[in-house]
FISEPA-151917 format. One line per field, with one value per residue: residue number from 1; residue in one letter; chain; x, y, z of N, C-alpha, C in turn. Coordinates in steps of 0.02 Angstrom, whole numbers. Example, Ala and Ser with C-alpha at 12.3 -4.5 7.8 and 13.67 -1.06 7.14 Angstrom:
# FISEPA-151917
num: c(1, 2)
residuo: c(a, s)
cadena: c(A, A)
nu: c(660, 642)
nv: c(-284, -112)
nw: c(390, 354)
cau: c(615, 684)
cav: c(-225, -53)
caw: c(390, 357)
cu: c(660, 645)
cv: c(-165, 2)
cw: c(390, 394)
//
This chain:
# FISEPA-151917
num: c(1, 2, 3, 4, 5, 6, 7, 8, 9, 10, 11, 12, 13, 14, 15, 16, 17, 18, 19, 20, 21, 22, 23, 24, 25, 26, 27, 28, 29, 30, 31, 32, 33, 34, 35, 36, 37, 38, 39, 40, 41, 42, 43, 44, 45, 46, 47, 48, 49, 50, 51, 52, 53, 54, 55, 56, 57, 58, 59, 60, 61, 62, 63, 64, 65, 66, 67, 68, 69, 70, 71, 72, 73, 74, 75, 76, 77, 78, 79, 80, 81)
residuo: c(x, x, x, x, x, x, x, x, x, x, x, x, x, x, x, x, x, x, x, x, x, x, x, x, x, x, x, x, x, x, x, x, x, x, x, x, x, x, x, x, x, x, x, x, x, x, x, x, x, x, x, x, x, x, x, x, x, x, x, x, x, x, x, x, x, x, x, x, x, x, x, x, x, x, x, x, x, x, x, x, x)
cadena: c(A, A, A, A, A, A, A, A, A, A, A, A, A, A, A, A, A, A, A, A, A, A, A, A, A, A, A, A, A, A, A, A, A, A, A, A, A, A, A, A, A, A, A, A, A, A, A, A, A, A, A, A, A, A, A, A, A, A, A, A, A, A, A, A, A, A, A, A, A, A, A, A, A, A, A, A, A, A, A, A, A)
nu: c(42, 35, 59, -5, 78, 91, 200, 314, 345, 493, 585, 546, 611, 656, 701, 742, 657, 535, 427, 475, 511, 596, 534, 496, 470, 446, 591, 656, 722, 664, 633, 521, 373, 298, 208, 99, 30, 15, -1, 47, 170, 321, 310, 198, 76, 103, 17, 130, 160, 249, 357, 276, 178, 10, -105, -163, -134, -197, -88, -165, -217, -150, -46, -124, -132, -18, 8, -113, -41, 67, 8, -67, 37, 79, 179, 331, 449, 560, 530, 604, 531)
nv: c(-58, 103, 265, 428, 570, 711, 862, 1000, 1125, 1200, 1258, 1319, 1269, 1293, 1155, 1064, 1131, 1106, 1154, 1124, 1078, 1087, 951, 956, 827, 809, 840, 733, 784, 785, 796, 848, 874, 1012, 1061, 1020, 1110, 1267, 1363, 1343, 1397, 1440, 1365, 1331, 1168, 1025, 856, 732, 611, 467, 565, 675, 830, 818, 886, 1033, 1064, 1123, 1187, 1118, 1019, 933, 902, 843, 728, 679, 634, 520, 431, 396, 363, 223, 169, 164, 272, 320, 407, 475, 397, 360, 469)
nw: c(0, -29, 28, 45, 101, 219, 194, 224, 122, 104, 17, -150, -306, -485, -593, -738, -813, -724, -587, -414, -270, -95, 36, 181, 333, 461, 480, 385, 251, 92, -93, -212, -348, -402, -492, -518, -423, -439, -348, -216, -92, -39, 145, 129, 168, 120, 13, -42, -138, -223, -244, -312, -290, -242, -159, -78, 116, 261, 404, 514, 482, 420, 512, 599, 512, 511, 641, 652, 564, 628, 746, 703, 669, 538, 513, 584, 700, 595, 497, 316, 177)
cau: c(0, 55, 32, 29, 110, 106, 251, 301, 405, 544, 619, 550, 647, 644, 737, 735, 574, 493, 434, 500, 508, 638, 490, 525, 414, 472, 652, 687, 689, 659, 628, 460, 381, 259, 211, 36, 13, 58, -33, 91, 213, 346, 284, 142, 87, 83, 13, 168, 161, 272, 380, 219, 122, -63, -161, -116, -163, -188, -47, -176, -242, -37, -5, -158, -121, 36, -26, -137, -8, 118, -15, -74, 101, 119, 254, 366, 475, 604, 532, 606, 463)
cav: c(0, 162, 330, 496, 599, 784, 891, 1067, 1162, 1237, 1308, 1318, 1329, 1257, 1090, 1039, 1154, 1088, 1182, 1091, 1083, 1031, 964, 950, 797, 809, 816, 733, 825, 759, 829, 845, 914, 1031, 1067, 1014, 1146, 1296, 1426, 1328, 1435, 1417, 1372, 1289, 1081, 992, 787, 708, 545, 469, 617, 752, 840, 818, 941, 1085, 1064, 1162, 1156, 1084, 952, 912, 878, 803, 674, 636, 598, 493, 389, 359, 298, 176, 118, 186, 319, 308, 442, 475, 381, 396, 444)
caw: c(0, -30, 61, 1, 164, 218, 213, 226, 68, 122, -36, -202, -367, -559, -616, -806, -828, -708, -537, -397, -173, -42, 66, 266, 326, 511, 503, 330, 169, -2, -166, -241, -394, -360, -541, -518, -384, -444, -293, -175, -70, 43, 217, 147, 174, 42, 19, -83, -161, -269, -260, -330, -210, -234, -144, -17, 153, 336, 454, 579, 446, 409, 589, 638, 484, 539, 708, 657, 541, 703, 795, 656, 649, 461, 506, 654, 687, 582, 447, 250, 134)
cu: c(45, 34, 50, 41, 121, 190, 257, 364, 424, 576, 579, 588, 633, 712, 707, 661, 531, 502, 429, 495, 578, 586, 524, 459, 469, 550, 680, 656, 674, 623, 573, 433, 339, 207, 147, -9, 37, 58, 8, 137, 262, 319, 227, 164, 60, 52, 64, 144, 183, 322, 340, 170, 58, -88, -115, -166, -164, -118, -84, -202, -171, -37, -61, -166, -58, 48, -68, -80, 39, 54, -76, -19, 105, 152, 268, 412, 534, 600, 550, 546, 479)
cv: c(62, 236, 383, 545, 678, 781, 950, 1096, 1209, 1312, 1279, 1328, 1257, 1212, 1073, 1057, 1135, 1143, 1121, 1120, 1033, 1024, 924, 902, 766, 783, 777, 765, 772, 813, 827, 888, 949, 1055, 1090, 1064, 1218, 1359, 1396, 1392, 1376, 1429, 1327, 1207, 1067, 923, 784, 647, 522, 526, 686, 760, 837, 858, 966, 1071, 1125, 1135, 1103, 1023, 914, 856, 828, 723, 629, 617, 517, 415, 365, 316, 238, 134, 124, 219, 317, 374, 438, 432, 408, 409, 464)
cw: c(0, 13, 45, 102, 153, 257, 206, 169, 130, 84, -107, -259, -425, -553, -671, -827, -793, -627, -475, -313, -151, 14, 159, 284, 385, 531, 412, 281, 112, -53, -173, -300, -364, -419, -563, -445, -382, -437, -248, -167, -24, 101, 206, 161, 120, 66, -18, -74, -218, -293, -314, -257, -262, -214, -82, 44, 222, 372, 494, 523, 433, 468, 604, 577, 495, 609, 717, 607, 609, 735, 771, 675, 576, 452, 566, 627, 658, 510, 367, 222, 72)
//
């Protein structure tokens, strides 16, 4: 199963034409496109999946999804995504 996971852009900038995030997703970064979102800022939450974000979310919808994944047992802290 797959999960699409909030995270928070950091920095925006372009890669090979495409618009692009370093996204913060408590502690690790990764890359993301963002391409398909393209009212996104820095600071906002994104969903990523698959390395694209999907839809923009609330801080408190963010947090209170990654609350609810730890105490699933589908993200532990510190998990890669």
């Amino acid at each position: 199963m797959c999960l699409g996971v909030p995270g928070k852009i950091v920095t925006i900038y372009q890669q090979a034409g495409l618009r692009m995030a370093k996204v913060d997703f408590g502690g690790v970064y990764r890359e993301a496109c963002i391409e398909t979102l393209p009212d996104v800022k820095e600071g906002d939450y994104v969903i990523i999946h698959a390395g694209f974000a999907l839809n923009r979310l609330s801080e408190a919808e963010a947090l209170e999804t990654l609350q609810l994944l730890r105490e699933i047992g589908a993200l532990d802290e510190g998990d890669a995504v």
